[in-house]
C-alpha positions in Angstrom: 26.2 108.1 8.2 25.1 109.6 11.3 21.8 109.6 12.7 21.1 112.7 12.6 22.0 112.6 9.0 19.8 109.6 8.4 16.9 111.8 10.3 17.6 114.8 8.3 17.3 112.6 4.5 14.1 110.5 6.0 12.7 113.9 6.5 13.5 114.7 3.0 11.7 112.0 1.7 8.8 111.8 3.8 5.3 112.1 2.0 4.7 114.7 4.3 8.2 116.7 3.9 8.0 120.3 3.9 8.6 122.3 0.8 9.2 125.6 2.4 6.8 128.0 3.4 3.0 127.2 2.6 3.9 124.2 1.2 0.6 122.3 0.1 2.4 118.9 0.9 4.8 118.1 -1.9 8.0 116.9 -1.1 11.5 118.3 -2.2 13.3 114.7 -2.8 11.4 111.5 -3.5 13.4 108.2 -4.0 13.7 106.4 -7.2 10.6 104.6 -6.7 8.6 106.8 -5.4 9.5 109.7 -7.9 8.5 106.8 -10.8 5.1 106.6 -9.9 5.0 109.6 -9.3 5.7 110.0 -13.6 4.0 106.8 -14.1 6.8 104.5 -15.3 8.9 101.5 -13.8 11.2 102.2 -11.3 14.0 100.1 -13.5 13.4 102.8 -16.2 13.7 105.8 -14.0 17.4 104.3 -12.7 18.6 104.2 -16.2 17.4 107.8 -16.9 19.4 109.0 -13.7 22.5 106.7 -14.7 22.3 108.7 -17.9 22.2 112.1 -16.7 18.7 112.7 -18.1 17.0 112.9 -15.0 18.9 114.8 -11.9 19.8 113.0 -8.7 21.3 112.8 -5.5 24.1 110.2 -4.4 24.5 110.1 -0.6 26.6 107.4 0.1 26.8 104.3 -1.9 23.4 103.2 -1.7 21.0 106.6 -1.2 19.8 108.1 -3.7 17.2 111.3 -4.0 15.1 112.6 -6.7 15.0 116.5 -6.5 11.6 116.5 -7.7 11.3 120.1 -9.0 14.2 119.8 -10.9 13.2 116.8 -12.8 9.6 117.7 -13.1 11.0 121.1 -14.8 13.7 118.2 -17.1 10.7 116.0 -18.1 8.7 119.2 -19.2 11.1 120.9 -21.0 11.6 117.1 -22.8 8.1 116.6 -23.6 7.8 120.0 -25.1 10.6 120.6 -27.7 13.0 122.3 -24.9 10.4 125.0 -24.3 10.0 124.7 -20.6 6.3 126.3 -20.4 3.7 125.4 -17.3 0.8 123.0 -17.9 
């Protein structure tokens, strides 16, 4: 991986990442463990919901994985409510 790739996926999953314009400071990829705090579970659990397709992910490389938060946000919520994907 290049560095400039490296700097481009740490900027990804920075806290502080932006989200696009007027972004209030939520980040478009988190890693595994930081996307499963951020749904309150462990991070063990959250790897064997992305090995099973439930949640969505990002491979890069053997080892890096992302969490497109958006899109699993939108997965869990349309889970938790029957398949009816409606906005808390």
């Amino acid at each position: 991986m290049t560095a400039s790739t490296k700097s481009r996926i740490d900027e990804a999953c920075a806290d502080d990442a932006p989200d696009g314009p007027g972004n209030d400071k939520h980040p478009r990829f988190l890693r595994p463990e930081q996307y499963a705090e951020h749904i309150g579970i462990s991070k063990r659990h959250l790897l064997r919901f992305v090995s099973s397709g439930l949640i969505p992910s990002i491979r890069l490389g053997h080892r890096c994985v992302l969490i497109p938060v958006a899109e699993a946000d939108a997965t869990l919520l349309k889970l938790s409510t029957g398949g009816k994907a409606t906005q808390l």
